[in-house]
C-alpha positions as CSV (number, residue, x, y, z in Angstrom):
1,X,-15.8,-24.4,-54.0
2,X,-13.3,-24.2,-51.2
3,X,-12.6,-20.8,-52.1
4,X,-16.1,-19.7,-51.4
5,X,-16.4,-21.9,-48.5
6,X,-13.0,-20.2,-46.9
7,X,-14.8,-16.5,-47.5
8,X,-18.0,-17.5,-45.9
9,X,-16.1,-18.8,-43.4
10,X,-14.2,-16.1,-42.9
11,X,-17.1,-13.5,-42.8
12,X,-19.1,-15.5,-40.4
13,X,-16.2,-15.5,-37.8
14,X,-15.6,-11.9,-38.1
15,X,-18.9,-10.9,-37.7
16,X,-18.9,-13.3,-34.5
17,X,-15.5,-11.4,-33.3
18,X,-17.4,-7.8,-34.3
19,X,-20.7,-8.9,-32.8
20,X,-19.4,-10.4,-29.2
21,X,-19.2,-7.2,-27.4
22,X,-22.9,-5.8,-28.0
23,X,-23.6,-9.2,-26.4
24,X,-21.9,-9.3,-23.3
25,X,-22.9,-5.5,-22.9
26,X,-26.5,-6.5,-22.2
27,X,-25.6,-9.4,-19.0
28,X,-27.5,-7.4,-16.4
29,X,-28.2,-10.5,-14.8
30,X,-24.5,-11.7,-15.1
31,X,-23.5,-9.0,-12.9
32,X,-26.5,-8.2,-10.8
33,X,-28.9,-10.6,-8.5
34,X,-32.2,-10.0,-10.0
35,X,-33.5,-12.3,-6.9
36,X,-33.0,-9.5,-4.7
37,X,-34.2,-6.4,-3.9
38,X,-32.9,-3.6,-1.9
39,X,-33.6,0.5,-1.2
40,X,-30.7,2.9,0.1
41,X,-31.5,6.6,1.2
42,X,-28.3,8.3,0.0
43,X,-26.9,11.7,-0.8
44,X,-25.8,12.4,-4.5
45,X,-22.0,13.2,-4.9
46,X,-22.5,12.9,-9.0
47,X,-25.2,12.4,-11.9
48,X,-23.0,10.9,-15.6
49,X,-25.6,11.5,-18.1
50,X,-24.1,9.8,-20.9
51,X,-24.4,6.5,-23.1
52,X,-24.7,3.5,-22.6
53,X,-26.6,4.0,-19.4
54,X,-27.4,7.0,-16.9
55,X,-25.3,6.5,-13.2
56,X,-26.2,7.9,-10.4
57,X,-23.7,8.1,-7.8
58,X,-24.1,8.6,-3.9
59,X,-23.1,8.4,-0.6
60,X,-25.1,6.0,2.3
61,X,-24.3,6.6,5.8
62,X,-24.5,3.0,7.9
63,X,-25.8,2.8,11.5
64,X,-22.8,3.8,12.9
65,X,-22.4,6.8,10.7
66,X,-19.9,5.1,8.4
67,X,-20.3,6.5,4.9
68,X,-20.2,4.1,1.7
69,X,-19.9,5.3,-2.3
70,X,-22.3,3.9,-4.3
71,X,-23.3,3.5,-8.0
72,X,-26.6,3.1,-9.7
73,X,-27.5,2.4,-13.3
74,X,-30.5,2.0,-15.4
75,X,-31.0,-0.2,-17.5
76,X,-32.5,1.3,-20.5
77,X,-30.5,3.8,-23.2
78,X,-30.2,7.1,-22.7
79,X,-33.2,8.4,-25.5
80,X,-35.6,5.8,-23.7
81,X,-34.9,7.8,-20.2
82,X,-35.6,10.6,-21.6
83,X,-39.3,9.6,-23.0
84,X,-39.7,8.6,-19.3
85,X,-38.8,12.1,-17.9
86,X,-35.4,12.0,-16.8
87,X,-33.1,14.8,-17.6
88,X,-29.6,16.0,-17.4
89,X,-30.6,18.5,-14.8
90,X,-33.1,16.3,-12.6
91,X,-30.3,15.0,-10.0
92,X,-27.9,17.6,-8.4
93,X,-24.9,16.9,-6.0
94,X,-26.6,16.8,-2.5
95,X,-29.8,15.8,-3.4
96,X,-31.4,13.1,-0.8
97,X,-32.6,10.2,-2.9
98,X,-33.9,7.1,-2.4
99,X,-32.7,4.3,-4.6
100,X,-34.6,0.5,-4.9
101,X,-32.5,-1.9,-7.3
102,X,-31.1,-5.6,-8.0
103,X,-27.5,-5.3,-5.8
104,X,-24.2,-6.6,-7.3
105,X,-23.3,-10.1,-7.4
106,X,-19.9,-9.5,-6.4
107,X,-20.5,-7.7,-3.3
108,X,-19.6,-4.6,-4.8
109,X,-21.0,-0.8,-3.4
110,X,-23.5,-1.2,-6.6
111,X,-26.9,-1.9,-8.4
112,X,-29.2,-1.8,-11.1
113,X,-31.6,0.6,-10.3
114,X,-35.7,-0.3,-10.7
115,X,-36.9,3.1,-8.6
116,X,-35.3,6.5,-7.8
117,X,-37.7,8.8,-5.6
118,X,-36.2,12.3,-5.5
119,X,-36.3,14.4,-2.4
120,X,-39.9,16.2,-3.9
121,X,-41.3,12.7,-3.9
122,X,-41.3,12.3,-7.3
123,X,-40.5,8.8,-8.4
124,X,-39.5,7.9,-11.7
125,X,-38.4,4.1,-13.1
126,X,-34.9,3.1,-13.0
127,X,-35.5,0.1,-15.7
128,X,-37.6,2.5,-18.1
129,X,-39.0,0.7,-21.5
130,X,-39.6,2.2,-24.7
131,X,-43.1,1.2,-23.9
């Protein structure tokens, strides 16, 4: 009886070590404040089309013409953006977008994106569902 109670044991804590990281992956709101809300009009310096999550990266300008690197992700995988129209090709380097998302809680140049209008207008969902 303690045999089987020592393998149980033992298979239930490694699946909790195996398990743990595919948790913490998903803490969107762990690491962005899904309280607010802001929209940047930036120039794109990259596009990573890749799993987990598409990033967008560009460049702000301030008031005083001070320039600031900044990251968006969504928040859905890779085959769901697809199904919502995004492609590897839609976002070039020095494309003017415009960018609404949840900002980083730690202050950090960085959001999770809910809206990207590209310079033709077209706006497509940043948090796209499988829906």
């Amino acid at each position: 009886m303690k045999n089987k109670s020592a393998v149980y044991s033992a298979a239930v804590l490694s699946m909790l070590i195996t398990c743990s990281p595919a948790f913490a992956h998903h803490g969107t709101g762990a690491s962005y404040d899904l309280s607010k809300h802001i929209t940047l009009k930036g120039t794109v310096t990259a596009f990573n089309w890749s799993n987990p999550h598409l990033q967008v990266y560009f460049d702000v300008k301030d008031n005083t013409g001070k320039v600031e690197h900044w990251v968006a992700e969504i928040r859905s995988s890779l085959y769901q953006a697809r199904r919502a129209g995004w492609t590897k090709d839609l976002i070039k380097p020095t494309d003017e977008i415009t960018v609404t998302g949840n900002p980083a809680k730690s202050g950090a140049p960085a959001l999770v994106m809910e809206k990207l209008v590209l310079p033709d207008g077209t706006a497509l969902a940043g948090g796209v569902t499988a829906e």
